[in-house]
PyMOL Python script that loads the backbone (N, CA, C, O; Angstrom):
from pymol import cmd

cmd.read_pdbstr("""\
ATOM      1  N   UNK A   1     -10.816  -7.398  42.367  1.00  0.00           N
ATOM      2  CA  UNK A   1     -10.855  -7.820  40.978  1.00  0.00           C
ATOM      3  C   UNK A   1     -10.676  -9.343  40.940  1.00  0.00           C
ATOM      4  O   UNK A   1      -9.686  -9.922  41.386  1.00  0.00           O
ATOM      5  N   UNK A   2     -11.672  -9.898  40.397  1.00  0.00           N
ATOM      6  CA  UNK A   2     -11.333 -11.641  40.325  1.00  0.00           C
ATOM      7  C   UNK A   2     -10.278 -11.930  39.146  1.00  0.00           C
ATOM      8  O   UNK A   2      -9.737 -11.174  38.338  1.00  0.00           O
ATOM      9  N   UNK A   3     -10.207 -13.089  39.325  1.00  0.00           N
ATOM     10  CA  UNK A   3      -9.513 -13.755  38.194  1.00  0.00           C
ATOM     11  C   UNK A   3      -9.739 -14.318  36.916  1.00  0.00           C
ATOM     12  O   UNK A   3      -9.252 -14.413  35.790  1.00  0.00           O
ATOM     13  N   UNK A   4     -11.147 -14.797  37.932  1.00  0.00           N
ATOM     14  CA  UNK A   4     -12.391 -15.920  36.852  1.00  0.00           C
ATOM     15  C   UNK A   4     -13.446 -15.087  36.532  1.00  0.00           C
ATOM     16  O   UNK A   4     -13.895 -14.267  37.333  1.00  0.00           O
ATOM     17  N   UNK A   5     -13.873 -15.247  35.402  1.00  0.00           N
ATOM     18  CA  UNK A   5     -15.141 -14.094  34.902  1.00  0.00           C
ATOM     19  C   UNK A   5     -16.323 -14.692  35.262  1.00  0.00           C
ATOM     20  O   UNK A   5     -16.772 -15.828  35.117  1.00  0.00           O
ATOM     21  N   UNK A   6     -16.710 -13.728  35.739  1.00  0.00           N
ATOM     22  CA  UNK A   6     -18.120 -13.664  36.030  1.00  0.00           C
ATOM     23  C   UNK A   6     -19.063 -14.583  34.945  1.00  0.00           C
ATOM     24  O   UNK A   6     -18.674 -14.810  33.799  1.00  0.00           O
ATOM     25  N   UNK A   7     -20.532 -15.142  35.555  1.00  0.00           N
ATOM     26  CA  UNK A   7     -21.275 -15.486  34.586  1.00  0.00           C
ATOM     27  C   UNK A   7     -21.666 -15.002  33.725  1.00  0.00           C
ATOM     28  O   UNK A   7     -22.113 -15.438  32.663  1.00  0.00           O
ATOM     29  N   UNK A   8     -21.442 -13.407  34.366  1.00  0.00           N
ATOM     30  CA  UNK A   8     -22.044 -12.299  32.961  1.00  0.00           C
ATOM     31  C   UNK A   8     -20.849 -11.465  32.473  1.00  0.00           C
ATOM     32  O   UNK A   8     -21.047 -10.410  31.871  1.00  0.00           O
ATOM     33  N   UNK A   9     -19.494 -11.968  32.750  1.00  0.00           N
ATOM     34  CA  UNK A   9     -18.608 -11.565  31.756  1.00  0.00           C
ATOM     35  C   UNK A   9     -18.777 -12.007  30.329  1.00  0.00           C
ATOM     36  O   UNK A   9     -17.943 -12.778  29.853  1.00  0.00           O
ATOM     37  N   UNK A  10     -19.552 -11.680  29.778  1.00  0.00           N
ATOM     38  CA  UNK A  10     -20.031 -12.419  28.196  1.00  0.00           C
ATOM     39  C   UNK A  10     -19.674 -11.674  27.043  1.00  0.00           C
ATOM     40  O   UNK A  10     -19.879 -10.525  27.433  1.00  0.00           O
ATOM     41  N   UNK A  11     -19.248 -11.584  25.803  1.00  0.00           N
ATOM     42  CA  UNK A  11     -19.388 -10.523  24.675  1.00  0.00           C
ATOM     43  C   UNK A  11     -20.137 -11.644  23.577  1.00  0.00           C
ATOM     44  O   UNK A  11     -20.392 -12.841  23.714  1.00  0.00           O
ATOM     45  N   UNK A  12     -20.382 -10.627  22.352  1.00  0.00           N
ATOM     46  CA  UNK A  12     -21.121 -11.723  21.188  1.00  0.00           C
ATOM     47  C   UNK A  12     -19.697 -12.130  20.864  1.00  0.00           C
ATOM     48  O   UNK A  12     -18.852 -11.351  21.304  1.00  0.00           O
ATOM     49  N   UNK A  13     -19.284 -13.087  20.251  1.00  0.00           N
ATOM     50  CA  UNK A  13     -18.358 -13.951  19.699  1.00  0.00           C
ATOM     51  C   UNK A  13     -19.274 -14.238  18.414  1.00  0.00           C
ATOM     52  O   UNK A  13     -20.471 -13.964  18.334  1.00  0.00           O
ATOM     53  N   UNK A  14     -18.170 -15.087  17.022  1.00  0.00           N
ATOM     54  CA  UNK A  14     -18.812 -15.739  15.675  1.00  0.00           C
ATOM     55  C   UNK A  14     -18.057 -16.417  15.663  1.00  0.00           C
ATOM     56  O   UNK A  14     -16.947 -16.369  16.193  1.00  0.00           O
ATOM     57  N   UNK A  15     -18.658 -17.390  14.881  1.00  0.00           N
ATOM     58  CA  UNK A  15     -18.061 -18.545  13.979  1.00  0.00           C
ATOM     59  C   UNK A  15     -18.833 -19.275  13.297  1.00  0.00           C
ATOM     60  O   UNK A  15     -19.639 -19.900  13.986  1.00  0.00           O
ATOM     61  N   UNK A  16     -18.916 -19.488  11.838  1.00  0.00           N
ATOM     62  CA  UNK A  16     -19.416 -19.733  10.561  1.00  0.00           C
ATOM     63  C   UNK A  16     -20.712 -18.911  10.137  1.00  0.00           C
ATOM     64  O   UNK A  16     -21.666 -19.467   9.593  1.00  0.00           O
ATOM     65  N   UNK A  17     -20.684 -17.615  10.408  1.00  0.00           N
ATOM     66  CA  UNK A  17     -21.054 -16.485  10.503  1.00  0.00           C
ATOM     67  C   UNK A  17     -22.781 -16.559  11.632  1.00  0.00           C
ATOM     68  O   UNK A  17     -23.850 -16.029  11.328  1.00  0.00           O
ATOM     69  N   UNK A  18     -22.524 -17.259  12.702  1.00  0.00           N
ATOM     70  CA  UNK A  18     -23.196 -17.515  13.528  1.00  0.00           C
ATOM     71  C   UNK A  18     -22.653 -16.989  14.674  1.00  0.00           C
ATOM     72  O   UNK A  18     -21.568 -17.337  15.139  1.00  0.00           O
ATOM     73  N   UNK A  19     -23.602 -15.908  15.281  1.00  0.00           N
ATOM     74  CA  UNK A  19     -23.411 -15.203  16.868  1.00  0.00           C
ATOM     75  C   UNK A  19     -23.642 -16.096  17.867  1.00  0.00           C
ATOM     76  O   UNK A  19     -24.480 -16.996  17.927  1.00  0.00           O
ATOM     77  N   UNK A  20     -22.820 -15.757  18.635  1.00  0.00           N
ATOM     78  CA  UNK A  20     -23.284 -16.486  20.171  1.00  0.00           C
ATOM     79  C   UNK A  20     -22.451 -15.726  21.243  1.00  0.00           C
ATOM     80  O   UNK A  20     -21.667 -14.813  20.984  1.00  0.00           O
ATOM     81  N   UNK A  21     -22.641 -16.072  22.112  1.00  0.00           N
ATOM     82  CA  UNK A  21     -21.955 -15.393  23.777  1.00  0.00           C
ATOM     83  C   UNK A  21     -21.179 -16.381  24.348  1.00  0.00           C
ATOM     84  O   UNK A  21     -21.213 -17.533  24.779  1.00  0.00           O
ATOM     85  N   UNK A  22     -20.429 -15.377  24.154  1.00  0.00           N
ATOM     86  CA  UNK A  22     -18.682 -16.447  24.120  1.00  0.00           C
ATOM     87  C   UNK A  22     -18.133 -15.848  25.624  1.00  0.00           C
ATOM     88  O   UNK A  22     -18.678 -14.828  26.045  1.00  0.00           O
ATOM     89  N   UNK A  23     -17.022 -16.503  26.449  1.00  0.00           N
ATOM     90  CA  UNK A  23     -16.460 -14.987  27.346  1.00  0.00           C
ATOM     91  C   UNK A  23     -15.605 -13.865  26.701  1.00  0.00           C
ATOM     92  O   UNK A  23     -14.900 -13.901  25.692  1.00  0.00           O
ATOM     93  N   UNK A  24     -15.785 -13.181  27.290  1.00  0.00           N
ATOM     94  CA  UNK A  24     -14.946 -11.881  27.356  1.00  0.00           C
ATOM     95  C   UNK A  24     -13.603 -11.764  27.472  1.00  0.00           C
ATOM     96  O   UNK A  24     -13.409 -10.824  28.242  1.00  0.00           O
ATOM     97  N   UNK A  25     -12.588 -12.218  27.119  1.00  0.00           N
ATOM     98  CA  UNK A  25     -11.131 -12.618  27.512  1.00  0.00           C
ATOM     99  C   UNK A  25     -10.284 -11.033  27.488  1.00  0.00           C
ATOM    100  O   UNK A  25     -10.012 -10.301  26.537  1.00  0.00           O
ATOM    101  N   UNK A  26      -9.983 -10.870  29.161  1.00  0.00           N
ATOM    102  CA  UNK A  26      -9.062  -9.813  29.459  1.00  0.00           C
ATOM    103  C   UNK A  26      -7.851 -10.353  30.108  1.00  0.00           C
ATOM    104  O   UNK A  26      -7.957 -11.127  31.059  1.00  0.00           O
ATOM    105  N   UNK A  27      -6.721  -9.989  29.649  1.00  0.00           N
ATOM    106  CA  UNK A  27      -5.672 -10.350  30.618  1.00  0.00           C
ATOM    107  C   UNK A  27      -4.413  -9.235  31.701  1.00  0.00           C
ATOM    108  O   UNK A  27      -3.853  -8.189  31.370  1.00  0.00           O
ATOM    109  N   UNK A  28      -4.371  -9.660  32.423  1.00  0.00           N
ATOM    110  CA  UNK A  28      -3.888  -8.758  33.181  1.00  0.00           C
ATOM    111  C   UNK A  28      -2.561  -9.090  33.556  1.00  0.00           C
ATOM    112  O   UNK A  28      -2.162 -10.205  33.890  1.00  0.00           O
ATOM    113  N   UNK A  29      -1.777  -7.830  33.459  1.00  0.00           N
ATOM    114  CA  UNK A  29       0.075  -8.017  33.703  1.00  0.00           C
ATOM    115  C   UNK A  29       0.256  -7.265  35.016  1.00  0.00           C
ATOM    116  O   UNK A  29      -0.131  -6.116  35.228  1.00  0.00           O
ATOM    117  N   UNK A  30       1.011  -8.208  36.025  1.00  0.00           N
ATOM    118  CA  UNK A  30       1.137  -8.228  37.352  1.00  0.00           C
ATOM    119  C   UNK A  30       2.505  -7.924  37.595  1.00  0.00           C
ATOM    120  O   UNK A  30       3.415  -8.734  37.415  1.00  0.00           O
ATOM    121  N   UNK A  31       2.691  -6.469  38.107  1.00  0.00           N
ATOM    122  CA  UNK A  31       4.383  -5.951  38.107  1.00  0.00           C
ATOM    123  C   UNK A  31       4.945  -6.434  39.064  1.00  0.00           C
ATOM    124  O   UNK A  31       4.328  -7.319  39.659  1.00  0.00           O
ATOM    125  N   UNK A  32       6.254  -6.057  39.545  1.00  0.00           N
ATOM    126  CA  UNK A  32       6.807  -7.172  40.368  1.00  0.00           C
ATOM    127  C   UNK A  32       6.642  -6.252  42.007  1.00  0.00           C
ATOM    128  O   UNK A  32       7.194  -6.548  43.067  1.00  0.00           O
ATOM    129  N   UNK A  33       5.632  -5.013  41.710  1.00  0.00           N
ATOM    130  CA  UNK A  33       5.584  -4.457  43.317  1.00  0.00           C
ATOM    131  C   UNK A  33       4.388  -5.400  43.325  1.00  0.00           C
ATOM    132  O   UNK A  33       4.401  -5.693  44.520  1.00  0.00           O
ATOM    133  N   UNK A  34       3.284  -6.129  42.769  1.00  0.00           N
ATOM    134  CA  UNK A  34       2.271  -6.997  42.824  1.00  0.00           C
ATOM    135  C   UNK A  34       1.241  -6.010  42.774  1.00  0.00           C
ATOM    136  O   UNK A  34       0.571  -5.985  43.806  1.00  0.00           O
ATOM    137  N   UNK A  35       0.848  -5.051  41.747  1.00  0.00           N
ATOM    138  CA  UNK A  35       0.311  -4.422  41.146  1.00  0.00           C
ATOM    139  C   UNK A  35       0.012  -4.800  39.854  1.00  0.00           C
ATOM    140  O   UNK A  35       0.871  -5.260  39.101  1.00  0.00           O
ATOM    141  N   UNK A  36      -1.576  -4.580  39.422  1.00  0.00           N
ATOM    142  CA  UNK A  36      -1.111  -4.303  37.670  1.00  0.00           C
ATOM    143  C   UNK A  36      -0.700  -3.406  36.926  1.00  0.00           C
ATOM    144  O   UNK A  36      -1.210  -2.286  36.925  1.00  0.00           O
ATOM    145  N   UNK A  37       0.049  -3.662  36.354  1.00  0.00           N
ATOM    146  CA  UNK A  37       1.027  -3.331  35.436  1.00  0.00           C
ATOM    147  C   UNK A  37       0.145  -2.398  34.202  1.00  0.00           C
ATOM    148  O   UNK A  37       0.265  -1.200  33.948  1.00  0.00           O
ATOM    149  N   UNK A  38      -0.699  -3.349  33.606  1.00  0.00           N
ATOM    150  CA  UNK A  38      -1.250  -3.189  32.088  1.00  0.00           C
ATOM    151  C   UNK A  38      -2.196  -4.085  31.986  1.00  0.00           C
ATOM    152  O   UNK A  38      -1.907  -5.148  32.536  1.00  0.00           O
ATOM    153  N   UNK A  39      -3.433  -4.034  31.378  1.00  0.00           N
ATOM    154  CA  UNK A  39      -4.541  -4.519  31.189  1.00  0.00           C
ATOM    155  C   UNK A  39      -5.271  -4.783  29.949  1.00  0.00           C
ATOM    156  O   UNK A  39      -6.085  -3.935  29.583  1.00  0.00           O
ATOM    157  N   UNK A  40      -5.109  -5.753  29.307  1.00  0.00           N
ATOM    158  CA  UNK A  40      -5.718  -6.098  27.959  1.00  0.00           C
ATOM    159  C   UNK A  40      -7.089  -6.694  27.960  1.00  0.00           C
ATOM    160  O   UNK A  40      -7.420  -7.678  28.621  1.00  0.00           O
ATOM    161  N   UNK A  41      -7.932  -5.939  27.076  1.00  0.00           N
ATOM    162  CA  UNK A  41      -9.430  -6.125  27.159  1.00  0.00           C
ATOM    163  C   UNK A  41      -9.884  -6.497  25.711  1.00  0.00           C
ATOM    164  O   UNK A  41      -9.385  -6.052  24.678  1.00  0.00           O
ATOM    165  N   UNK A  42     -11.014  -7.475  25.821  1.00  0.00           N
ATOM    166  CA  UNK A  42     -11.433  -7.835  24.066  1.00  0.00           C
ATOM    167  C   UNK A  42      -9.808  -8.383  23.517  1.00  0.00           C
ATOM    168  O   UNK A  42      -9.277  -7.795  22.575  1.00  0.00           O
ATOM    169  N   UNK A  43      -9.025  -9.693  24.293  1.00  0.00           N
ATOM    170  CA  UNK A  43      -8.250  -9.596  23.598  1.00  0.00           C
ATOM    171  C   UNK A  43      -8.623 -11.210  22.318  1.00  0.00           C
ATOM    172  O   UNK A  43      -9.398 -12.166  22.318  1.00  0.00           O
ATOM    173  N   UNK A  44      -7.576 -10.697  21.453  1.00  0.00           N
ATOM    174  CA  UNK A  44      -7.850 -11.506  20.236  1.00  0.00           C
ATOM    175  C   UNK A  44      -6.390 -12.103  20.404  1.00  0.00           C
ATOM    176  O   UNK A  44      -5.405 -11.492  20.816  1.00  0.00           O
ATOM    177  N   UNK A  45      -6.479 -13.803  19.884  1.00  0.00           N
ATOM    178  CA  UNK A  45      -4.951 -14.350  20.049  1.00  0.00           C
ATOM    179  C   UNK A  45      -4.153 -14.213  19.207  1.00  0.00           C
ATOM    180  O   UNK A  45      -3.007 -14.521  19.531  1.00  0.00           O
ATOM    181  N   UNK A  46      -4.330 -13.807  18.072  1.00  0.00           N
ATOM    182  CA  UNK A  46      -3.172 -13.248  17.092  1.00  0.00           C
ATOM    183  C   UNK A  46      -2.283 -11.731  17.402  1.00  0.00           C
ATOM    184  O   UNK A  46      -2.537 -10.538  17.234  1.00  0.00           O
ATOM    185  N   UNK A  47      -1.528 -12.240  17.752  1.00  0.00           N
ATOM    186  CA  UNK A  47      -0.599 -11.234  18.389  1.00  0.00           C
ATOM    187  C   UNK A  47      -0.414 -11.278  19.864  1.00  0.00           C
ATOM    188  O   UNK A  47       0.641 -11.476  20.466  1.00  0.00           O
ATOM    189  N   UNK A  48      -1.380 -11.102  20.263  1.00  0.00           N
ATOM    190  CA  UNK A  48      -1.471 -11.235  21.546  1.00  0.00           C
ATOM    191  C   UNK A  48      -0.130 -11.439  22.588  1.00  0.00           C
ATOM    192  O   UNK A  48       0.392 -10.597  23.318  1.00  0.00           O
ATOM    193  N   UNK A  49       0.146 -12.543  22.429  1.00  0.00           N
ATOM    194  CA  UNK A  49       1.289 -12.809  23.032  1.00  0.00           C
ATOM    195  C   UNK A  49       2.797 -11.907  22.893  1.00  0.00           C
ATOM    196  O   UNK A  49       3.599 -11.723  23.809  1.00  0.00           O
ATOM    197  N   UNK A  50       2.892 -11.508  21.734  1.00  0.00           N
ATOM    198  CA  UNK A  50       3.781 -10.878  21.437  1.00  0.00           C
ATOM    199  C   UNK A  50       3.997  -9.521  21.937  1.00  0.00           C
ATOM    200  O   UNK A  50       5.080  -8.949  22.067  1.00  0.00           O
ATOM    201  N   UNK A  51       2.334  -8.897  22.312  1.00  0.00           N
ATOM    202  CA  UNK A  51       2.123  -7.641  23.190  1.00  0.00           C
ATOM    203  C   UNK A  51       2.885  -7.661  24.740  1.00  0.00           C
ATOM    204  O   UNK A  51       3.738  -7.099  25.426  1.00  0.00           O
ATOM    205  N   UNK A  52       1.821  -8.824  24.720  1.00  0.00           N
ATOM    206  CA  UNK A  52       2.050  -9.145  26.672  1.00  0.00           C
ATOM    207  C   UNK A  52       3.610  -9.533  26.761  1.00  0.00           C
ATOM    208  O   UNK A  52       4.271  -9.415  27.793  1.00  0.00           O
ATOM    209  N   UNK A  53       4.081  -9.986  25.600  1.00  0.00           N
ATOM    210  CA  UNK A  53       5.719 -10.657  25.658  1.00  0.00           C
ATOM    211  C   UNK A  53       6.303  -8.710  26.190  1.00  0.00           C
ATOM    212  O   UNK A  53       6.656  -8.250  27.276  1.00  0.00           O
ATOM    213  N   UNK A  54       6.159  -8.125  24.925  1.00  0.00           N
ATOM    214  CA  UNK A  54       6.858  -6.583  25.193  1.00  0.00           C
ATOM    215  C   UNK A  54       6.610  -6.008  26.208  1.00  0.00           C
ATOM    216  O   UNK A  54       7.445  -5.458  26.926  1.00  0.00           O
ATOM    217  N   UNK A  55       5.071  -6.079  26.451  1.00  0.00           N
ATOM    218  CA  UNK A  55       5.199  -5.243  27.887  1.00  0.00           C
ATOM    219  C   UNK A  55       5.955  -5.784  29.044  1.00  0.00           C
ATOM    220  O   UNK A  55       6.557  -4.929  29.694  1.00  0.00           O
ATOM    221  N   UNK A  56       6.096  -7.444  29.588  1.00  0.00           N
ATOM    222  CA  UNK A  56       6.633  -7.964  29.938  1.00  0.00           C
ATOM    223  C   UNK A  56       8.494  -7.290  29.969  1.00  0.00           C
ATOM    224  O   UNK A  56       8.991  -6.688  30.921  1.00  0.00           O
ATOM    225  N   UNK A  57       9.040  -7.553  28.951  1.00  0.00           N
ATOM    226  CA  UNK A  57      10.387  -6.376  28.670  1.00  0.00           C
ATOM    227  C   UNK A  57      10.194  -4.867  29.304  1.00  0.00           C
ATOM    228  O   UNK A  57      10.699  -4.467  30.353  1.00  0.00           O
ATOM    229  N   UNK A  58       9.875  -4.591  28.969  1.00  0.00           N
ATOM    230  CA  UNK A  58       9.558  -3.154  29.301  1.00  0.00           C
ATOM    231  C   UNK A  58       9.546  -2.906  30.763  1.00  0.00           C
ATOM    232  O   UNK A  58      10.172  -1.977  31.272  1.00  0.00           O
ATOM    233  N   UNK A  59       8.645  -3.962  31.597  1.00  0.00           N
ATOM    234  CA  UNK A  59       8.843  -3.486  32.789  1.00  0.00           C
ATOM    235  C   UNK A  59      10.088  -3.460  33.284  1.00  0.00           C
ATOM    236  O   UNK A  59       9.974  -3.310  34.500  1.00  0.00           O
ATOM    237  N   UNK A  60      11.571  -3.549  32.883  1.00  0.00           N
ATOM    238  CA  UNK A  60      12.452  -3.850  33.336  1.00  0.00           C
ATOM    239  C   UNK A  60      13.136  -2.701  33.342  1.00  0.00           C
ATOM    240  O   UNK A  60      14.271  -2.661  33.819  1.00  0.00           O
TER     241      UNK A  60
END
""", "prot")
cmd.dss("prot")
cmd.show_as("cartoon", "prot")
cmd.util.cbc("prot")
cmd.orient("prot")
């Protein structure tokens, strides 16, 4: 599994009600056996952090 997305990691993305091909933003939570943990796909930044913050807790 890479880190960096592919050239054709792409989804449609908008802005000012204009499509285009934006990347794909997934992030991945790395437990402390150096496994992933949990995997967020299509993520959006509102909230976001606050997810990855909890799961973060949780692994404990």
């Amino acid at each position: 599994m890479a880190a960096m997305p592919k050239p054709d990691d792409t989804a449609p993305a908008f802005t000012l009600n204009r499509e285009y091909m934006g990347v794909a933003r997934t992030t991945f939570l790395i437990g402390p056996n150096g496994k992933i943990a949990h995997v967020w796909e299509k993520v959006r930044v509102k909230d976001h952090a606050e997810s990855v913050f909890q799961a973060c807790c949780d692994l404990s």
